[in-house]
PAZAPA-4460 file (N, C-alpha, C; in steps of 0.05 Angstrom, whole numbers, plus 32768, in hexadecimal, padded with zeros to 4 digits):
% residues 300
    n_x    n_y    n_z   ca_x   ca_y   ca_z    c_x    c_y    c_z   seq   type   mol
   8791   8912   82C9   87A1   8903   82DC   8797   88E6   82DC     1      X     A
   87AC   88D0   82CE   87A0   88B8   82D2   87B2   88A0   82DF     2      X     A
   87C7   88AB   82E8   87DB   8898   82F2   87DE   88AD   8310     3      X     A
   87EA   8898   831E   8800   8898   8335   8810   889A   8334     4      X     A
   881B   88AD   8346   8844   88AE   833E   8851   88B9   8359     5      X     A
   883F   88B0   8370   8846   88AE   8385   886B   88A6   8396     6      X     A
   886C   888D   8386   8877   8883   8389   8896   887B   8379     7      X     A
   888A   8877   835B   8898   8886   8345   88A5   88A2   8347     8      X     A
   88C6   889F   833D   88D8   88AD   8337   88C8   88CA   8321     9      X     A
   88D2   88E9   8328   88BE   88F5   8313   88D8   88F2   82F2    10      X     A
   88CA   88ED   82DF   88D1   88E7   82C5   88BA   8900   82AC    11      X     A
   88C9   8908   82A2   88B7   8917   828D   88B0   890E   8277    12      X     A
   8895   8909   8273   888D   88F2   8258   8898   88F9   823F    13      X     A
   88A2   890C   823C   88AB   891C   8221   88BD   8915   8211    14      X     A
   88D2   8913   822C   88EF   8914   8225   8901   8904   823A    15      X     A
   88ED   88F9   8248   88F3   88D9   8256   890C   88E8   826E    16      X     A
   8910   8900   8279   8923   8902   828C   8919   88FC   829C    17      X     A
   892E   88EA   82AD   891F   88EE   82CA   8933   88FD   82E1    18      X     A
   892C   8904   82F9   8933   890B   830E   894F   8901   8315    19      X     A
   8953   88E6   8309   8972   88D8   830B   8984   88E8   8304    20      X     A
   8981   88E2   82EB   898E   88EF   82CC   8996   890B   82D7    21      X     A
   8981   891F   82DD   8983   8937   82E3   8976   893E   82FA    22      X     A
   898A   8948   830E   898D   894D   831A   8972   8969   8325    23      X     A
   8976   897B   830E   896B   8993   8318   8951   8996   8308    24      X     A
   8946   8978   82FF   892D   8976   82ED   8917   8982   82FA    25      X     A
   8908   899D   82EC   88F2   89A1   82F6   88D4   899D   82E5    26      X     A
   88C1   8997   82FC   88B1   8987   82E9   889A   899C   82F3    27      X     A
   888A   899B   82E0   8873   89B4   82D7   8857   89A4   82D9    28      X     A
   8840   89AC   82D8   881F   89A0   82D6   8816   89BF   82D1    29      X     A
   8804   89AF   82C4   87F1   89C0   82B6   87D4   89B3   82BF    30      X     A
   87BD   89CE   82BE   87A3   89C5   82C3   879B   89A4   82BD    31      X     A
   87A2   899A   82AC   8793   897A   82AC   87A4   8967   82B8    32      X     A
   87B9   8973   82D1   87D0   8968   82E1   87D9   8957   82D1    33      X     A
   87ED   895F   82C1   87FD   894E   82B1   8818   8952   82B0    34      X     A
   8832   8945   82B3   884D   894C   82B4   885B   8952   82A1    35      X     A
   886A   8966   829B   8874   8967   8291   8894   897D   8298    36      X     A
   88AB   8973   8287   88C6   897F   82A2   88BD   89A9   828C    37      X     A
   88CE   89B5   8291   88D4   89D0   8292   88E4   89D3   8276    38      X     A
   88EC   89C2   8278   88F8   89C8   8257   88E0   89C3   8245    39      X     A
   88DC   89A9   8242   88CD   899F   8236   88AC   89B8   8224    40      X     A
   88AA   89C3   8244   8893   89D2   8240   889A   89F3   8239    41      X     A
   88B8   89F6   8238   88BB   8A11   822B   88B6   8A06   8212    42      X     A
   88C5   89F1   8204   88C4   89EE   81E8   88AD   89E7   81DD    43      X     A
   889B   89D1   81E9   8882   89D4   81DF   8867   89ED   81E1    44      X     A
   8872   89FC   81F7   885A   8A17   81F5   886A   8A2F   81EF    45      X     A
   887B   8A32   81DC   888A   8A42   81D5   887A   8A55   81D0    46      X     A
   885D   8A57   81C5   8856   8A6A   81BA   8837   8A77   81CE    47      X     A
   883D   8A5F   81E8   8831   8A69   81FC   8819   8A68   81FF    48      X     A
   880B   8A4E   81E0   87F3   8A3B   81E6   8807   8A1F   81D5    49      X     A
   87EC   8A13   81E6   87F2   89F3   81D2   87E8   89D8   81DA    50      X     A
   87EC   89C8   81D1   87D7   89B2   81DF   87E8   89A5   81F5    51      X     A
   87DD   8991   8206   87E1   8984   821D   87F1   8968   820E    52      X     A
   8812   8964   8212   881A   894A   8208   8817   8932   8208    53      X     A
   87FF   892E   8219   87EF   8914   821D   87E6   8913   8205    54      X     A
   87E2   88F8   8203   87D9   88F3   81DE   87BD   88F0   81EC    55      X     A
   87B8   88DE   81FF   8790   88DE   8205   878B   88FE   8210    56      X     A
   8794   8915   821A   878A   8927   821E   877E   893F   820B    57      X     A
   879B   894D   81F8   878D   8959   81E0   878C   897A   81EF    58      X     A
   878E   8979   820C   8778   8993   820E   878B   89B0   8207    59      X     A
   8782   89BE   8203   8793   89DA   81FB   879A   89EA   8212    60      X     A
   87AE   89F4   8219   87B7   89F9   8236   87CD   8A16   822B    61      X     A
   87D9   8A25   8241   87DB   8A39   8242   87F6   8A3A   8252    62      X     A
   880C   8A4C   8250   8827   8A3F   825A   882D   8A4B   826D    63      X     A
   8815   8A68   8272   880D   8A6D   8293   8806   8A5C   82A5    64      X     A
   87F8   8A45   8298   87E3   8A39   82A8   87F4   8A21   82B5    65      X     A
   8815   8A15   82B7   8822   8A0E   82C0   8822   8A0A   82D4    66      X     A
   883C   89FB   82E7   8836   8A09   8304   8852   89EE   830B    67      X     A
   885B   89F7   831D   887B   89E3   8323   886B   89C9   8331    68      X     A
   8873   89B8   8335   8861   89A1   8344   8872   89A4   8365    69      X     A
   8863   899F   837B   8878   899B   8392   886F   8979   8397    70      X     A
   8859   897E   8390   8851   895D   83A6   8854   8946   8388    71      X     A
   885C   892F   8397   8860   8916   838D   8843   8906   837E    72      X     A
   8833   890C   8394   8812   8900   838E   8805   891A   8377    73      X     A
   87FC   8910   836A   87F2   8924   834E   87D6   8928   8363    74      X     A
   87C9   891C   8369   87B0   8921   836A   87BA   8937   8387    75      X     A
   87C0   8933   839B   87CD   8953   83B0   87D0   8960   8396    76      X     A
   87D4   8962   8384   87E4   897F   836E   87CA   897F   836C    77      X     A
   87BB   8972   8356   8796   897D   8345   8792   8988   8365    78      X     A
   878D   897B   8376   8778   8989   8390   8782   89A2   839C    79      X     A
   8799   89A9   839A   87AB   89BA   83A4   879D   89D5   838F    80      X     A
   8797   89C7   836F   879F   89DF   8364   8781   89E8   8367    81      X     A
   8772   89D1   8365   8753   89DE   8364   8751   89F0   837E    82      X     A
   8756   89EA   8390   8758   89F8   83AC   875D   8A10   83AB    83      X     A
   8776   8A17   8396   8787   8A37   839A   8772   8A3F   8389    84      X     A
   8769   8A34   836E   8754   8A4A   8359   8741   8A4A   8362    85      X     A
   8735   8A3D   837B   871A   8A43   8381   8719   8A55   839C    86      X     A
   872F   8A51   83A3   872F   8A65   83BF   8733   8A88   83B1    87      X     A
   8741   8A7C   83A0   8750   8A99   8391   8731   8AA2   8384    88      X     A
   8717   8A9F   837A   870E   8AA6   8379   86EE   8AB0   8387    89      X     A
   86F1   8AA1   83A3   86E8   8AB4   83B6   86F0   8ABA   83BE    90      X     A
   870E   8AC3   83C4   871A   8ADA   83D4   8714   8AF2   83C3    91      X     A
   8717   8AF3   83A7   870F   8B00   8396   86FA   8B14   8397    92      X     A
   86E1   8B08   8399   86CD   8B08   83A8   86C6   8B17   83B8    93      X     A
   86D5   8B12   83D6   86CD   8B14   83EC   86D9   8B34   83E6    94      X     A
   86EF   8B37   83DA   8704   8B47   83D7   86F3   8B5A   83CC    95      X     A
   86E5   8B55   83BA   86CD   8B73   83AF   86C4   8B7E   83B8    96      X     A
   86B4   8B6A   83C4   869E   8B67   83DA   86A5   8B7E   83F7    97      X     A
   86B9   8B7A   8405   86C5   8B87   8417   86CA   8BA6   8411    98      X     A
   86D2   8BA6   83F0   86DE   8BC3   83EF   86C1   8BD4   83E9    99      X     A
   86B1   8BC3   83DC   8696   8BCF   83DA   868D   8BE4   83F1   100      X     A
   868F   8BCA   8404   8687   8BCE   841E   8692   8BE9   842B   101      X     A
   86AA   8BEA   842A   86BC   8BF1   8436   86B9   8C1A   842D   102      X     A
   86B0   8C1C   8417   86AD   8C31   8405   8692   8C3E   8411   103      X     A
   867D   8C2B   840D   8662   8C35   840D   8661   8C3C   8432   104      X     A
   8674   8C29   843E   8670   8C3A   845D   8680   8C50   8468   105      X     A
   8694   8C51   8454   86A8   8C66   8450   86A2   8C86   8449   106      X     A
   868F   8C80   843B   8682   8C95   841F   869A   8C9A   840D   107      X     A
   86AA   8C8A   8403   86B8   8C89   83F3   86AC   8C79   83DA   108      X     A
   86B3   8C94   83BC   86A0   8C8D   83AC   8689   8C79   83AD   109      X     A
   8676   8C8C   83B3   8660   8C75   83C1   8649   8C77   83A7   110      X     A
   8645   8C8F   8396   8635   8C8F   837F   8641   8C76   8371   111      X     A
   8660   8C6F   8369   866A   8C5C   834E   865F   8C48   8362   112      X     A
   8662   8C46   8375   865F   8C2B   8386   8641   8C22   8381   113      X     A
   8630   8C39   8383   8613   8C28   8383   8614   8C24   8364   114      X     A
   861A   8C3A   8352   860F   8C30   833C   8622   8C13   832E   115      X     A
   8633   8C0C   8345   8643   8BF3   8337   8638   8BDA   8346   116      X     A
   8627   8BE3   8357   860E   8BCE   836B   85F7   8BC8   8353   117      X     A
   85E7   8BD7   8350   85D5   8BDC   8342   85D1   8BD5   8321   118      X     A
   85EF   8BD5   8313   85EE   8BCA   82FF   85F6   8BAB   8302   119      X     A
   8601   8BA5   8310   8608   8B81   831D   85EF   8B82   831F   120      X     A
   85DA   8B8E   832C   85BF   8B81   8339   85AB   8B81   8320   121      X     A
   85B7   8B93   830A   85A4   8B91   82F1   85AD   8B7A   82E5   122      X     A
   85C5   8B73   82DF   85CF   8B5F   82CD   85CE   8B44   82E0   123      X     A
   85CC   8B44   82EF   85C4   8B23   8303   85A7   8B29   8313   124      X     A
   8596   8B36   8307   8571   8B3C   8310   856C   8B18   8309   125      X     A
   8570   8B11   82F9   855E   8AEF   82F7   8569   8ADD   8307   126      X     A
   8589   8AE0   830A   8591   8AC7   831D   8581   8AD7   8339   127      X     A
   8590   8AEB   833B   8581   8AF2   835B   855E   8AEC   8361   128      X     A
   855A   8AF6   8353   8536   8AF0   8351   852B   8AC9   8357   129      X     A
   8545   8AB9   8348   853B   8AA4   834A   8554   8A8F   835E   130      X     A
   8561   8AA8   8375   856E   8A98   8391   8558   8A9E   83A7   131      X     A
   8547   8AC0   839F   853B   8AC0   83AE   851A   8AAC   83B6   132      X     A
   8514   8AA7   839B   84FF   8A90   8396   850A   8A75   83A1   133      X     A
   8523   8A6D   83A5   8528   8A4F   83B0   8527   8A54   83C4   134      X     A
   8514   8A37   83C8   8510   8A30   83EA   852B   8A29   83F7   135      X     A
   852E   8A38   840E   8541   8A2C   8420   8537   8A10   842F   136      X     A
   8550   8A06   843E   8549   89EB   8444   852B   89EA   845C   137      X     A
   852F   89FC   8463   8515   8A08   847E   84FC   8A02   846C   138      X     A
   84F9   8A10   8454   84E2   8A10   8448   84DB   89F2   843B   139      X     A
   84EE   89ED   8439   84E7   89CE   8425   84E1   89C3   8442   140      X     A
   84EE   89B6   8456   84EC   89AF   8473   84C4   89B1   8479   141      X     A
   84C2   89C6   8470   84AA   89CD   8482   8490   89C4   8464   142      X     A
   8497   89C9   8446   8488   89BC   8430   8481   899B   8441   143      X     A
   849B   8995   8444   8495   897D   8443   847F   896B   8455   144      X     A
   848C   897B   8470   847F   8975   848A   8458   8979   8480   145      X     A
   8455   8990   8472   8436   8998   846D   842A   8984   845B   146      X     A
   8443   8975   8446   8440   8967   8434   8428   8945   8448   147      X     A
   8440   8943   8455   843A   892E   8462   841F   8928   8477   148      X     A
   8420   8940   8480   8405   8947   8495   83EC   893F   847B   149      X     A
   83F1   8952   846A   83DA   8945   8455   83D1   892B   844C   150      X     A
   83EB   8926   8448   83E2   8905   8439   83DC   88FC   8453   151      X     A
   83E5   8904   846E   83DA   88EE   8485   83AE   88F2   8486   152      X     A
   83B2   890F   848C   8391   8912   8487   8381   8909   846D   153      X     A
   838C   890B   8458   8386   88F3   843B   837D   88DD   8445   154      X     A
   8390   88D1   844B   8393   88B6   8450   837B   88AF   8469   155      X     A
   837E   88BD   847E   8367   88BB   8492   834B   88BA   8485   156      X     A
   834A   88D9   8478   8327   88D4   8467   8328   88C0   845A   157      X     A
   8337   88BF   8448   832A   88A0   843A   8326   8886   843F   158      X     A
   832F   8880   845C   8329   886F   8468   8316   886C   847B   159      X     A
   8311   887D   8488   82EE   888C   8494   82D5   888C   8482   160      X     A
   82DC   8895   8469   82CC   888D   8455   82BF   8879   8450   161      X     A
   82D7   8862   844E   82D8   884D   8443   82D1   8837   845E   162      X     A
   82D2   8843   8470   82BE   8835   8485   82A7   883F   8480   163      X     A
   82A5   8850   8481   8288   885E   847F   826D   8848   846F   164      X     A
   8284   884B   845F   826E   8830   8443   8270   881B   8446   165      X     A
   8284   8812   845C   8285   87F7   845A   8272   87ED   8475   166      X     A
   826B   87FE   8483   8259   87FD   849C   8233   8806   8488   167      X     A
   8234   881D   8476   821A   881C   846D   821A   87FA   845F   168      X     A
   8229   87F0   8458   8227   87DB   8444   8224   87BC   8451   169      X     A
   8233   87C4   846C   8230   87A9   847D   8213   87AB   849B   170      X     A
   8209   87BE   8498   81F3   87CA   84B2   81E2   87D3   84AA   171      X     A
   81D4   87CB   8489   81C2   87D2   8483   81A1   87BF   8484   172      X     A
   8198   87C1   8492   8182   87B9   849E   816C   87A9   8481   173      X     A
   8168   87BE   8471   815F   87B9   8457   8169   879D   8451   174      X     A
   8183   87A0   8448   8193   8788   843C   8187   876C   8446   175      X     A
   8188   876D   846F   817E   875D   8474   8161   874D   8471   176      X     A
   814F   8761   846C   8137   875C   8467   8134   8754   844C   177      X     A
   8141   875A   8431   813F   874F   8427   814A   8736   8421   178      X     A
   8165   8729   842B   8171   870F   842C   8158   86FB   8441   179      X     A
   8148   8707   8456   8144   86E7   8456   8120   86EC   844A   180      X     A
   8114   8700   8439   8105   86F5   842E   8107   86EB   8411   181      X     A
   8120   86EF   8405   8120   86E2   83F7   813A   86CE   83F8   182      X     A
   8142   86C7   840B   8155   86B1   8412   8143   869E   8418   183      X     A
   814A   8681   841A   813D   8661   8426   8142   865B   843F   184      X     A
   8157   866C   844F   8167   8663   8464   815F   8670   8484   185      X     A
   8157   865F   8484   814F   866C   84B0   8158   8685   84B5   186      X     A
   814B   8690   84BF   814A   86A5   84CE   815F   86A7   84D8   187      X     A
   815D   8697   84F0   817E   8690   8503   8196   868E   84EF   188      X     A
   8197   8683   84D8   81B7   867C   84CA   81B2   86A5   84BE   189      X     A
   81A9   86A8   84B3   81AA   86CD   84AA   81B2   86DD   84BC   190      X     A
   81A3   86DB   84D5   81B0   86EF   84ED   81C9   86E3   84F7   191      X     A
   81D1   86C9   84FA   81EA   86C1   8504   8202   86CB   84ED   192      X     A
   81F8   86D3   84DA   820A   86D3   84C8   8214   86F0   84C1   193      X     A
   81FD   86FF   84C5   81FE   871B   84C8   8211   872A   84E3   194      X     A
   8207   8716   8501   8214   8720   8519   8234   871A   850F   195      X     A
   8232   8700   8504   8256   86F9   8508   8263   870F   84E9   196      X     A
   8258   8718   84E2   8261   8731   84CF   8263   8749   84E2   197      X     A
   8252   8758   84F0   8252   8766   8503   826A   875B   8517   198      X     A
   8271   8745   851D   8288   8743   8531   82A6   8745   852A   199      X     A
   829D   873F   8510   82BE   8740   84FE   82BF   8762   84FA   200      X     A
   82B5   8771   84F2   82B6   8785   84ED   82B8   8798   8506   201      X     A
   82AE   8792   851E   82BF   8795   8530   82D3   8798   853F   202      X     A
   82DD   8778   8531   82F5   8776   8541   8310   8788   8527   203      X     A
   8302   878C   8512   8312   8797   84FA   8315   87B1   8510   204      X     A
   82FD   87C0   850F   82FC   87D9   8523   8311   87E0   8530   205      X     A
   8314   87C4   853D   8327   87CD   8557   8342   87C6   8555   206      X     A
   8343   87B9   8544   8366   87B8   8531   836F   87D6   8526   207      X     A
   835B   87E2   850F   835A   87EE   8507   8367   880B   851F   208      X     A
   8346   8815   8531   8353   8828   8542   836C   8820   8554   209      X     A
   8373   880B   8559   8390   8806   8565   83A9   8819   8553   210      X     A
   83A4   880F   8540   83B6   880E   8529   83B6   8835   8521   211      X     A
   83A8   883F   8525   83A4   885A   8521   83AB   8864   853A   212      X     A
   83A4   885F   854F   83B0   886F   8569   83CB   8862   8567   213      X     A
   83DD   884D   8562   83F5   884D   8560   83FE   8861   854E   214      X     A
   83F4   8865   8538   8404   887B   8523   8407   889C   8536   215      X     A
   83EB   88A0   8538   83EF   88B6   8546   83FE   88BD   855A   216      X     A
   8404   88A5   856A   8419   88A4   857B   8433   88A5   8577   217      X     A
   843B   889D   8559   8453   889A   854C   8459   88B9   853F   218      X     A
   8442   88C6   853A   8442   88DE   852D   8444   88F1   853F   219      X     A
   843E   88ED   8554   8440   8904   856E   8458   8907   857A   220      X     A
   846C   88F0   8578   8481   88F1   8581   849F   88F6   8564   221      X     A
   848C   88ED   8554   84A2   8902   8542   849D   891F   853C   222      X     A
   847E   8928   853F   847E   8945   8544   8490   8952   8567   223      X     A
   8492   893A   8578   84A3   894C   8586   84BA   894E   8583   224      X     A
   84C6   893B   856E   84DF   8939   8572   84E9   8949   855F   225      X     A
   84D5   8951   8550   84D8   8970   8538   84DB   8989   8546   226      X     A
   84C8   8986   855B   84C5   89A6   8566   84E1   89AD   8570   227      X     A
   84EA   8994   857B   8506   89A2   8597   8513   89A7   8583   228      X     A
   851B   89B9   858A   8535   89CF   8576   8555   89D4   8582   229      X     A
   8550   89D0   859C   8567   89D9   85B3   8571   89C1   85C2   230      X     A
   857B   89C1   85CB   8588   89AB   85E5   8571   89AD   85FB   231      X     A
   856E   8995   8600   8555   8988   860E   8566   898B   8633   232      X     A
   855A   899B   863F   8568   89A2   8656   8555   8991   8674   233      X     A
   8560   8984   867E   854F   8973   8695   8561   8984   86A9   234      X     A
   8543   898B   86BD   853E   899A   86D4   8552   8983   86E9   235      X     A
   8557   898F   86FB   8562   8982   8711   8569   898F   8727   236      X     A
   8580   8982   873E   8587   8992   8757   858F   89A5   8749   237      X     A
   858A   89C3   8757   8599   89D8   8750   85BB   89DB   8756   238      X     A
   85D1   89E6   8749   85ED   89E1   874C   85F2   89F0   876A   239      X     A
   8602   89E5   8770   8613   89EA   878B   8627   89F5   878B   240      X     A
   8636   8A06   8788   8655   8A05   8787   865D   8A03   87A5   241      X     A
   8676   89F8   87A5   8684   89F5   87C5   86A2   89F4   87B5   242      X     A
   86AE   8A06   87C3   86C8   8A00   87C3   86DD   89E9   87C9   243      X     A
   86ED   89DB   87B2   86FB   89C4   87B3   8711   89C9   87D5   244      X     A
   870E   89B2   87E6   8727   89B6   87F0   873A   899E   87EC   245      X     A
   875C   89B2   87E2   876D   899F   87E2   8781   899A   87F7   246      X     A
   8784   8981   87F8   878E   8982   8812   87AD   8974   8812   247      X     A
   87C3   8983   880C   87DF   8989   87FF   87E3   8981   8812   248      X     A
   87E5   8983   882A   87F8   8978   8844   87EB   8965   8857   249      X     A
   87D5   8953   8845   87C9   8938   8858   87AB   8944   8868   250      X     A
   87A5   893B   887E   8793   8949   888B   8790   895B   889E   251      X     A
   8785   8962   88A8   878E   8978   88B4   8797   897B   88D4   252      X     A
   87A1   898A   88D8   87B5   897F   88F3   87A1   8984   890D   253      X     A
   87A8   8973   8920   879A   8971   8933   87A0   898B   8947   254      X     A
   8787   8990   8952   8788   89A6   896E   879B   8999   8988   255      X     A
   8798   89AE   8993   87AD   89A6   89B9   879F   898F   89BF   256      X     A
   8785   8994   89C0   876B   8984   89D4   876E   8965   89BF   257      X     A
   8770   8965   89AD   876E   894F   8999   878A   893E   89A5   258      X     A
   87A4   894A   899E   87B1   893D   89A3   87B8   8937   89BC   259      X     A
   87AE   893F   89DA   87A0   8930   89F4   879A   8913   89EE   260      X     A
   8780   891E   89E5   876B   890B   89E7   876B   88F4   89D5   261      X     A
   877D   88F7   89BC   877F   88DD   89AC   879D   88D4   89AE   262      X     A
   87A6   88DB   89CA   87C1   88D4   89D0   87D5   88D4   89BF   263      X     A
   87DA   88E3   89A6   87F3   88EC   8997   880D   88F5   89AE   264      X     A
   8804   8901   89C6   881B   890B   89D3   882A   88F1   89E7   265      X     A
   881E   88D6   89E3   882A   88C8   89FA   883E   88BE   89F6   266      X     A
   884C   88B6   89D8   8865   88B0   89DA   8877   88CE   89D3   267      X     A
   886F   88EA   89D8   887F   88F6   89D7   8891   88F9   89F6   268      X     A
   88AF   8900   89EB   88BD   8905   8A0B   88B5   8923   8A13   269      X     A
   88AF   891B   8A2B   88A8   893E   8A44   88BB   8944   8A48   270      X     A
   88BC   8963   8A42   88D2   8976   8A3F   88D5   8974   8A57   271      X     A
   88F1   897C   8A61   8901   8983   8A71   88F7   89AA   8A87   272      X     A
   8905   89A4   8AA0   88F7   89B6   8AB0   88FC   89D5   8AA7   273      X     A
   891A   89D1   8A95   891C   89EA   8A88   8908   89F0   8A6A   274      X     A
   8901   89DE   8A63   88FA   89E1   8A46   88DA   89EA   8A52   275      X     A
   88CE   89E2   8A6B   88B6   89EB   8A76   88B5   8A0B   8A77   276      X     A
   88C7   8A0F   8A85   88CD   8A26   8A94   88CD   8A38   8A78   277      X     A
   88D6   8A2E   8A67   88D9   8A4B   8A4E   88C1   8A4C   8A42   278      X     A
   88B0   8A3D   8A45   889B   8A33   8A37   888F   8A20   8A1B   279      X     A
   889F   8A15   8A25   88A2   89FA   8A11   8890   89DF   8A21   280      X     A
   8885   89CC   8A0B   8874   89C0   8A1B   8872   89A1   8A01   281      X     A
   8869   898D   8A04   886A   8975   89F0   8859   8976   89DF   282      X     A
   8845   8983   89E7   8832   8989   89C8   883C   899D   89BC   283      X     A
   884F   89A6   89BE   885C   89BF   89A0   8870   89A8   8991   284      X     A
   887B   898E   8996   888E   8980   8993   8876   8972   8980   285      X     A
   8869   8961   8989   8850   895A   8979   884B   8961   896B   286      X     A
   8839   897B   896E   882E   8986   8950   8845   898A   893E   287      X     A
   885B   8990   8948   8878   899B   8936   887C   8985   8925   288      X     A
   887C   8968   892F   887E   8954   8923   8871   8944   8912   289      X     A
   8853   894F   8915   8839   8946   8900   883A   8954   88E9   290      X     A
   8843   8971   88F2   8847   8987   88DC   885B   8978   88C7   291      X     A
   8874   8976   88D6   8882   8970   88BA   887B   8955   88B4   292      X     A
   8874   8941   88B9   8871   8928   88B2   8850   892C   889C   293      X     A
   8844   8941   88A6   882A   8948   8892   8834   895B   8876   294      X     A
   8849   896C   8874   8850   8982   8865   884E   8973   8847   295      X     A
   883A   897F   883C   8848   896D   8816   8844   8951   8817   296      X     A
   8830   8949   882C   8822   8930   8823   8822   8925   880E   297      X     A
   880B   892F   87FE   87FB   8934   87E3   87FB   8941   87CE   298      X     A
   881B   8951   87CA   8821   8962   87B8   8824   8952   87A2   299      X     A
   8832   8941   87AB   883C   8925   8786   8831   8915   8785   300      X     A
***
């Protein structure tokens, strides 16, 4: 597949029809996604091999190995087809696999079954032998980590060492005694010269251990950030549940004593001497009136 034809009308390189011309042109690909229409490819694989009509291709192809094209984009066709022969051959697979299964828990022919285990396990003994020898990613993970710890303790000795000698080599007492008897130079310029060596190497000291307790500090916190394996859970208030209230019809309606005392009843009219007498009274008119003016507040 080396062109686009997305966009392009389909045309058969062969015999130059296109889709115009004919109407009911069907166009064919083969494994190296190449076009060609249905006529074209009965007459050239008449005998049901033959080469690929691409003059740069050459490859020898099979007139099973066909297939109708649906999609416009060649490369959807190659990906489409790799997809079906590779699924098609772990379903395949899976498909053995299962009835194996399926047998040996069954006790259906379960002798052919092992001895058709057993000779697979004789004739693939070296690959299996050498999946079970590769490290999984866990094991390489953890080479490495041991890898590293080493070269860190390496690296530590030979620099403890190498103080080591560089302190016998700079605090050796000897040395001194021999520089100023056979040096020309004062007493005082030898020891001043010796202390301000001793002060530099000091202050190296303390660069130095700075510089090492930062690593280890750098190292301690990527060993923790190795260890956590899980979701990092922070403690807190413990949960509460309380039930939501919704409040569909506004707030909630006031008592007898409420609507007294926060005077809702004063512009209502006082019933009449009969409406007393039955038992009717201005706070049923009130509340009656909050009710519906509250009903379905907050529904929409």
């Amino acid at each position: 597949m080396t062109e686009d034809t997305t966009s392009a009308p389909r045309q058969c390189p062969k015999c130059k029809t296109s889709e115009f011309q004919n109407r009911s042109l069907v166009m064919m690909l083969n494994e190296c996604c190449h076009q060609i229409c249905q006529n074209c490819m009965e007459n050239l694989f008449a005998r049901n091999v033959g080469q690929c009509p691409y003059k740069d291709c050459g490859r020898t192809l099979k007139k099973s190995g066909f297939w109708i094209q649906e999609f416009d984009d060649l490369r959807v066709e190659r990906e489409n087809f790799i997809r079906k022969r590779t699924l098609k051959n772990i379903r395949d697979t899976i498909k053995l696999v299962e009835k194996l299964f399926y047998r040996l828990a069954n006790d259906i022919n379960t002798e052919e079954v092992e001895a058709d285990v057993k000779a697979f396990r004789e004739e693939n003994a070296e690959l299996i032998e050498r999946n079970k020898r590769r490290p999984s990613k866990d094991d390489l993970w953890i080479k490495r980590m041991l890898d590293e710890e080493e070269m860190r303790k390496r690296k530590l000795e030979g620099e403890h060492k190498t103080d080591l000698n560089q302190e016998k080599s700079l605090f050796n007492p000897r040395d001194v005694i021999d520089e100023l008897r056979s040096s020309d130079l004062p007493a005082e310029v030898v020891l001043d010269r010796q202390r301000k060596k001793q002060i530099e190497h000091e202050m190296a000291e303390k660069e130095k251990a700075e510089r090492i307790k930062r690593i280890k500090q750098e190292e301690k916190q990527r060993a923790s950030e190795r260890a956590v394996y899980g979701v990092v859970r922070h403690a807190g208030k413990p949960y509460f549940h309380s039930t939501p209230v919704i409040s569909l019809n506004g707030p909630p309606m006031p008592s007898e004593y409420e609507l007294i005392e926060n005077n809702f009843i004063k512009h209502i009219r006082e019933p009449s001497i009969q409406s007393i007498a039955g038992g009717f009274h201005s706070k049923l008119g009130c509340m009656r009136a909050l009710f519906e003016a509250r009903a379905d507040l907050f529904l929409f």
